[in-house]
N, C-alpha and C positions, 0 to 999 in steps of 0.2 A: 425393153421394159423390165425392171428389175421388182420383182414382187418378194417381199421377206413376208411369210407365212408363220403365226406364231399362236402357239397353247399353251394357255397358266396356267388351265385346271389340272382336272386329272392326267396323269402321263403327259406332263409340259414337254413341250416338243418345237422345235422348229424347222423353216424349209424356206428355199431358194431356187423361186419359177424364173427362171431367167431368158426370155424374146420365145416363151411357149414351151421351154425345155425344164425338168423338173431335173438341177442341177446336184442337189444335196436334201439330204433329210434326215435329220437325227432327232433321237429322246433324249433328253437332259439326263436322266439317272443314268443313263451308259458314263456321263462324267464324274459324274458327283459319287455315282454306287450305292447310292439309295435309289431302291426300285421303288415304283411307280413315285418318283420324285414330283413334285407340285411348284406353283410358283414360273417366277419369270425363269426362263429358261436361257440364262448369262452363256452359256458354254456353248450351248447346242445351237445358239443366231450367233458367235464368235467362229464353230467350225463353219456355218454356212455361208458366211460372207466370204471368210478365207477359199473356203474350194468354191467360188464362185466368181474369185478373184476379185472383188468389190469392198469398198468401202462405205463405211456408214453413208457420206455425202452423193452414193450412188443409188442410194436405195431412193427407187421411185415412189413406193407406195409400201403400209405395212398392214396387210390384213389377219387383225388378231379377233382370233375363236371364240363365241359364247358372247353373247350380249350381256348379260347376265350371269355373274360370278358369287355369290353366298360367300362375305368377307369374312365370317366368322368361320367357315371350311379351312378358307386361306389361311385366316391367321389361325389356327391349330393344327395346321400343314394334314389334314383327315386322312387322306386319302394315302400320304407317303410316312404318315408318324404312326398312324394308330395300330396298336395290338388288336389281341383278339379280346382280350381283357378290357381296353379302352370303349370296345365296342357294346361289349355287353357294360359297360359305365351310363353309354349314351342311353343305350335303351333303357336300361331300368331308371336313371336318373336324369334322363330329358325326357323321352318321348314317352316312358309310361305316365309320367306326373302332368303332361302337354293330352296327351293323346286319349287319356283312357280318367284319369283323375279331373281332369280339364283345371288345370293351374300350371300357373308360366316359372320356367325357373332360366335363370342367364347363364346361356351356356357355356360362355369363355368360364366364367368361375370355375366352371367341372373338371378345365382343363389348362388349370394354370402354369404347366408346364410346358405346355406344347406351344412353341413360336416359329413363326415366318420372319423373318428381316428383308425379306425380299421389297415391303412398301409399306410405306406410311401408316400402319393401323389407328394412328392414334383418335380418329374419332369413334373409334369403337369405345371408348374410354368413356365416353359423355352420354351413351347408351344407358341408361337405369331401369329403362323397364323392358321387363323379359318378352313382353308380348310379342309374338312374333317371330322372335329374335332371329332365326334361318331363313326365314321365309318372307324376312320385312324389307320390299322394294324400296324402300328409301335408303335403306342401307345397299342396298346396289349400288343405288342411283351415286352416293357415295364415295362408293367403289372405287365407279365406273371411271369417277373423275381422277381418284389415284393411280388409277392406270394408266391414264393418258399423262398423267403427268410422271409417272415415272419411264412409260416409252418416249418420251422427250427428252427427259435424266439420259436414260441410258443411251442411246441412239443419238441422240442430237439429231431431233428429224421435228418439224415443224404439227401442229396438228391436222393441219389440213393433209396432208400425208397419210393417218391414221384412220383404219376402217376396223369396223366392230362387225364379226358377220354372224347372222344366228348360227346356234348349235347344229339344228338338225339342217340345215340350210350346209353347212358344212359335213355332215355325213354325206347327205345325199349328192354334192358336188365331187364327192372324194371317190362316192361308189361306181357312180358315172364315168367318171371323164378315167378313172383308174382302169377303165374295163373295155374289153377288145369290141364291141356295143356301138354303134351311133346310131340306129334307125331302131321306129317303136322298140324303146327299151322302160320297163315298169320301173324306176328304182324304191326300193321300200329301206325306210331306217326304223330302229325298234332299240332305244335302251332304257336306262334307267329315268333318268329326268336335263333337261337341259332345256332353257329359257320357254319352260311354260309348257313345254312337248315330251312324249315319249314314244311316238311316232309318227310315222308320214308318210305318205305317198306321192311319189312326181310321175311325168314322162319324159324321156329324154327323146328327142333326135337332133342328129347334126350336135351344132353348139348352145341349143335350147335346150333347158330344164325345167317345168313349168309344173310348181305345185298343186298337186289335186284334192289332196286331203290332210287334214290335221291332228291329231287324238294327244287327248290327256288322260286319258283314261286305258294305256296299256300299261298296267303294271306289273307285266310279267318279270322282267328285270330286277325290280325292285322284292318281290318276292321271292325270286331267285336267288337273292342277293341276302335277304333274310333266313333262308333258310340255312344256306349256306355257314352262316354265325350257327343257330341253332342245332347243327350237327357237329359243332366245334372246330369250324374253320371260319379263314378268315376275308368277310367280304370285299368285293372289288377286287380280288383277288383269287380267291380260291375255288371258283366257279366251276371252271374244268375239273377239280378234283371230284368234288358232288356230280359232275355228267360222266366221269369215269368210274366211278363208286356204281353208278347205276344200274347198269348192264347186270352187273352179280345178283339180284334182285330176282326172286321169283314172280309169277304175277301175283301167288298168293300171301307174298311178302308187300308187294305194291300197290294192290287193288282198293285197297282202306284209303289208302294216305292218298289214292289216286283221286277216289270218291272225295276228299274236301276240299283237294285241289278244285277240284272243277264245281264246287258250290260256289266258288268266287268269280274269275272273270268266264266271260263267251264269247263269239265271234257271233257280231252281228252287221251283215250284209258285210263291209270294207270297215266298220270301225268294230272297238270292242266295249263291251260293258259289263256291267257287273250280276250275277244274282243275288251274292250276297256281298255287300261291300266290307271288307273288315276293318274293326276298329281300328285296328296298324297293322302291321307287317311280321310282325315278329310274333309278342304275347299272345293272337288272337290264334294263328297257326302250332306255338307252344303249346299252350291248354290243350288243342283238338286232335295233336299229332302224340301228348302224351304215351309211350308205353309200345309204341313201335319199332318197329329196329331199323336202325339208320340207315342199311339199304334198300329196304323197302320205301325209305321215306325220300331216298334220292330218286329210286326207281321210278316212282309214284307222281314226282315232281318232273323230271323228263319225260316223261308222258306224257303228263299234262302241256309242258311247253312245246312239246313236238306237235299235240293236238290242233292248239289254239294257233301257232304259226302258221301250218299247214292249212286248219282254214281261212287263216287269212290272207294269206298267198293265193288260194285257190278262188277265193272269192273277189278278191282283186283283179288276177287275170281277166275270170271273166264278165268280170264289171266295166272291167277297160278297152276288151276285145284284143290282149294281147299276150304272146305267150313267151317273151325275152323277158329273164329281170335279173337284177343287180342289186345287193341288199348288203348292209351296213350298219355301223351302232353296234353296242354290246352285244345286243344277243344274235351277232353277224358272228360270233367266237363260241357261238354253241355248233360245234359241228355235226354232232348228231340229228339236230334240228335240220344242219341243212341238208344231211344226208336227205331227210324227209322229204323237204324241200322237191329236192333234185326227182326224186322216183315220182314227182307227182305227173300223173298223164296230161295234166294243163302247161303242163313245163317243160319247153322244148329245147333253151337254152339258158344257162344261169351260170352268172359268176359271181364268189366271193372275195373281194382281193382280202390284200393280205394283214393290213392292220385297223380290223374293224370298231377298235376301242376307242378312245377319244385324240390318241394318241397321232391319228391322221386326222385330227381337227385343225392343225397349222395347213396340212397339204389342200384341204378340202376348201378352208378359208380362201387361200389365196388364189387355186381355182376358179372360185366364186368371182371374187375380185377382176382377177385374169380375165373372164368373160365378160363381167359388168361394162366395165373398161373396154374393154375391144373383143364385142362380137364374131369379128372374122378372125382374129387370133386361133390359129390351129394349136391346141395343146397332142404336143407329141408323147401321147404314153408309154409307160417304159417299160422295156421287154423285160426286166427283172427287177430286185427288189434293192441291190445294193448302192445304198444310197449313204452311205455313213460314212465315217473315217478310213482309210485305208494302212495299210500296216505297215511302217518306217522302221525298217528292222537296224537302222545304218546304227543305232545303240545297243542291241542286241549281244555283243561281245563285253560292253561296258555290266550289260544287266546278268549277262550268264556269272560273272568273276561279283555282283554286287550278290547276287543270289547264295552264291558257292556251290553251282551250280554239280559243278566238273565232279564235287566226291561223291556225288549219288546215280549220275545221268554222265552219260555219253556224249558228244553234241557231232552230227554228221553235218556236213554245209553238203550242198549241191543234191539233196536229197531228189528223186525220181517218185512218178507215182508207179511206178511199176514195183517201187519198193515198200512204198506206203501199200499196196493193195496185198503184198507180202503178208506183211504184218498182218494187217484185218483178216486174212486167208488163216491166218494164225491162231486167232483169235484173242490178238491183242488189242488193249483200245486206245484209242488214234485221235486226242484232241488236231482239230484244223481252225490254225486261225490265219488265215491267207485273204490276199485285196481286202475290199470295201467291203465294212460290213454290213448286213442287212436292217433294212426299218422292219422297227414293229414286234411282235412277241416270238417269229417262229425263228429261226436260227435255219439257212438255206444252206448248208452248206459252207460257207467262208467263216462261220465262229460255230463248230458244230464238235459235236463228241460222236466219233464214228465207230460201227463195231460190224463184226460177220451177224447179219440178220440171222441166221441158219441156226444158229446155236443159241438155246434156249437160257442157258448159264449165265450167257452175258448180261441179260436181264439183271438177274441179282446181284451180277460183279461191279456191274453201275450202278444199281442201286443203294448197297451195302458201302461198298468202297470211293465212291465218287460223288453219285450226286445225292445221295440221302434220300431219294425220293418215297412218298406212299407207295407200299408195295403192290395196290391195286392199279398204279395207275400205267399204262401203256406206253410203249414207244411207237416211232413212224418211222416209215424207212423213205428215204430220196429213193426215186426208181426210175432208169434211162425210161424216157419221154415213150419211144421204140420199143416198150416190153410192158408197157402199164395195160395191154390187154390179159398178158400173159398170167398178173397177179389179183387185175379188179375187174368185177363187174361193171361197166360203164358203158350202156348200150346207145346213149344216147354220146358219149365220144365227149364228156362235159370236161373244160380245161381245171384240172387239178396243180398249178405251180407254188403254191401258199400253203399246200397244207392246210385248209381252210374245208372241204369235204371229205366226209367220210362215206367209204364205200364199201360192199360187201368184197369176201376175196373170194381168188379160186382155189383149188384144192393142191396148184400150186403151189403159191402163196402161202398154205398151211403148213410147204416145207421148206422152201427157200427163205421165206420171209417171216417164222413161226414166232421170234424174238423182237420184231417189230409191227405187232398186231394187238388187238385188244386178246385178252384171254379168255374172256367168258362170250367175247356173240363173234370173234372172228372176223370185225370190223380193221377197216386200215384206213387212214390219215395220208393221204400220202401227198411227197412234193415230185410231180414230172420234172426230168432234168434234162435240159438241151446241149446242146454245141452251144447257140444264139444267145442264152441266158446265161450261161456259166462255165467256159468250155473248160480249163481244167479240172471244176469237180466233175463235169459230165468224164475227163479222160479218167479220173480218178474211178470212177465208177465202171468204165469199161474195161481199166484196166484188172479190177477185182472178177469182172464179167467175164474178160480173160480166162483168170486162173481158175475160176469154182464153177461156172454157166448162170450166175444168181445175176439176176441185170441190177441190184440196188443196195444202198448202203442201210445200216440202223444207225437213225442219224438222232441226236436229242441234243439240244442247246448246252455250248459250253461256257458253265454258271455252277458256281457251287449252292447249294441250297437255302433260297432267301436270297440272293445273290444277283443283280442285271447282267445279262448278256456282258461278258466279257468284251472290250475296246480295242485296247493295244495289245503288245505284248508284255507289260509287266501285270497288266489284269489275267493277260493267258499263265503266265507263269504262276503267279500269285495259284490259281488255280490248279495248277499242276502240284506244286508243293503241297498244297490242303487236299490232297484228294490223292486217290495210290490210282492216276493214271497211268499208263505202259507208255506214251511217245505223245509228246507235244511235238505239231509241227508248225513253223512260225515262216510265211513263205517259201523258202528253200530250205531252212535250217529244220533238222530233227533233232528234239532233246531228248531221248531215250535209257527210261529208268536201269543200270546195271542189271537189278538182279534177274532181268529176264534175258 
């Protein structure tokens, strides 16, 4: 049974379950190069059919994500077009005049520049009165129907083919069935908003998932998400920077901004609600947070969501009589959150996989589907994450002489990693773009910018020179699977492969790994590396373990800033030229800057 898996909203994505096997999985902006790209996702159901070996006329079934899509999201492509500027357009000239003035203004007007071609907008055209306008079901209903008619456009697949699966219904099938779990496992999802919900509660065992609880009223995400703007980044996006901004925060920098945090939502019993409801999201914490200093106000705000998850996880447990859980949705990418999480004594085992954002809403979909359809279907889940394109270097000589490669860079064929851990021993830094690459935000090893953890310098020289990053913000280091007691705290032995938990280190760790840690609380990120899951970065890594006794690389995604996950290798190159790395290396080949 051939299951095509697909996401149009945020982070559009597709995937290929094929007789229980999850074949292929890719993001559309890995093609296109517009990150968090939106819309039907042409490229990324063209890579999965291809490495699934099938054709349109084999696809048995198509289960696409989100019941309910906001066609005026779509057609202003929100989520993959908008600035930071755009943003603050919305607020003050939608939601303050909607929200707070209470009179309607039509939003496409706001944003007559921003277009989708991806489908039929035109009866957004006939739309004249603004009432509603985001949030008007009939304009779904709408929608709804242009999507199916353009997965018939596109695909040539009949309708009765075609399955709509809820949002959260797709977090929680993606968190489950992704996770090492099949007996009493809690799974919990918590994001922003998605058809009607912004969390939920199931139980999982065996190939049962059975909903237990529903809330509208978690708006953690969404305040998260505003603040975020408010501190002059930008939403849906720039989340992790505001959780890494935080740490630097004194309490007596946080404790204010912490206080009005928590005037708003509460954890009561398994749901959440409000004390004080705020007029919106944004102006109402504006006005109150006035005059604070931005890391106090990060600080104060991770707090706060650390608080309220942590009760709700704990009150969950023991509402359910169970102490396994698996958790998913946006705020599944606050990892400090789930550090929380993890240390709580009602939590005996917990996994986060690896792409908590909506972007495994294609995998989660057809999951769903996948069991609907046949109960006894074993889905086989996958011991790692590389699910993408893999790297056809056979043009590689055509791109080195298109590039002009040869007057700047060396090029070595039959490269060794004995030679690559050389280099990093060196403290050169070491783009790897090698096999298939990884789903999801975190970069594992096969599209990663590698550097000696040990040496604190390196920090800046990636920063400065390569990926332009905030200067507060941390790196993670990959650490052989075999040594992860040697650098984290992890008494409870919880699997860390995603980079998805954060844990304290040891005083090791403060030296071996001092360059891939937080700087102000001494926290790590880190991804365990196997034989099973990725055996030549794991040699890669053994081989550096070799020369220096350090079991683990400093690994940060290779992307130039603003930038998706590098694909092939003319996006690795492309990379390399805009940025003063030291050795690209592209399966066997190393391109190696001269002047070093």
């Amino acid at each position: 049974m051939n299951i095509l898996g697909i996401n149009e909203g945020h982070m559009s994505s597709a995937c290929l379950i094929k007789d229980g096997k999850l074949i292929a999985a890719v993001c559309e902006e890995r093609f296109t190069r517009n990150k968090n790209e939106q819309g039907y996702p042409t490229n990324a159901i063209k890579y999965c059919l291809e490495a699934g070996e099938i054709t349109n006329e084999q696809i048995d079934y198509v289960a696409t994500a989100t019941k309910e899509l906001q066609p005026v999201l779509e057609a202003t492509k929100r989520y993959s077009e908008f600035t930071i500027k755009d943003y603050l357009r919305e607020n003050n000239d939608y939601w303050k005049p909607k929200l707070i003035e209470k009179r309607e203004v039509n939003y496409l007007e706001l944003f007559p520049e921003k277009k989708n071609e991806n489908y039929d907008l035109s009866f957004l055209k006939e739309i004249k009165d603004g009432e509603s306008f985001i949030t008007n079901k009939e304009l779904s209903k709408l929608f709804k129907k242009e999507r199916i008619e353009n997965l018939k456009r596109q695909l040539n697949v009949s309708e009765d083919k075609i399955f709509f699966i809820d949002h959260h219904t797709g977090h929680a099938h993606y968190a489950y069935f992704m996770s090492p779990f099949r007996e009493n496992v809690l799974v919990l999802t918590a994001d922003a908003w998605g058809d009607g919900c912004n969390s939920s509660i199931w139980i999982g065992n065996g190939n049962n998932l059975e909903l237990k609880h529903k809330s509208s009223d978690n708006s953690l995400a969404r305040i998260y998400r505003n603040i975020t703007l408010l501190l002059g980044m930008k939403p849906n996006e720039h989340e992790y920077k505001v959780m890494g901004l935080a740490p630097y925060a004194t309490d007596y920098q946080s404790d204010e901004p912490y206080e009005i945090f928590k005037k708003t939502l509460y954890v009561d019993g398994i749901d959440l609600k409000y004390n004080e409801k705020p007029s919106d999201n944004y102006f109402w914490f504006k006005e109150r947070l006035e005059g604070y200093r931005f890391d106090g106000i990060a600080g104060g705000l991770q707090r706060f969501t650390e608080d309220i998850m942590t009760q709700w996880v704990m009150n969950s447990l023991k509402h359910f009589g169970l102490e396994k859980i698996v958790l998913s949705g946006g705020l599944a990418l606050n990892i400090k959150a789930n550090k929380a999480i993890s240390e709580l004594e009602e939590v005996n085992e917990f996994f986060v996989p690896s792409a908590g954002g909506d972007e495994s809403q294609s995998i989660g979909a057809a999951l769903y589907l996948m069991n609907k359809l046949d109960n006894e279907q074993e889905f086989h889940e996958p011991i790692h994450d590389y699910h993408g394109p893999g790297i056809d270097d056979s043009s590689l000589t055509d791109l080195i002489s298109e590039f002009n490669l040869e007057k700047d860079f060396e090029v070595k064929h039959n490269i060794s990693n004995l030679e690559i851990a050389e280099f990093l021993r060196d403290d050169l830094i070491v783009a790897r773009c090698v096999g298939r690459s990884e789903f999801g935000p975190r970069a594992l090893g096969n599209r990663s910018i590698l550097a000696n953890p040990s040496n604190i310098k390196n920090v800046t020289k990636i920063n400065n020179k390569i990926k332009y990053r905030d200067f507060w913000m941390p790196f993670t280091p990959s650490i052989l699977s075999e040594r992860a007691s040697d650098y984290i705290k992890n008494p409870k032995n919880l699997p860390s492969p995603f980079m998805t938990i954060a844990f304290d280190s040891t005083e090791l760790a403060r030296k071996d790994l001092v360059a891939a840690m937080h700087p102000a609380d001494y926290t790590i990120r880190p991804q365990f590396v196997d034989k099973q899951s990725n055996l030549g970065y794991y040699d890669l890594i053994k081989k550096f373990e070799g020369l220096t006794g350090i079991g683990g690389l400093l690994n940060t995604s290779m992307n130039l800033h603003g930038e998706p996950i590098v694909t092939n290798p003319s996006d690795a190159i492309h990379t390399l030229i805009n940025s003063e790395l030291d050795i690209l290396v592209i399966n066997k080949t190393a391109i190696i800057r001269k002047k070093i």
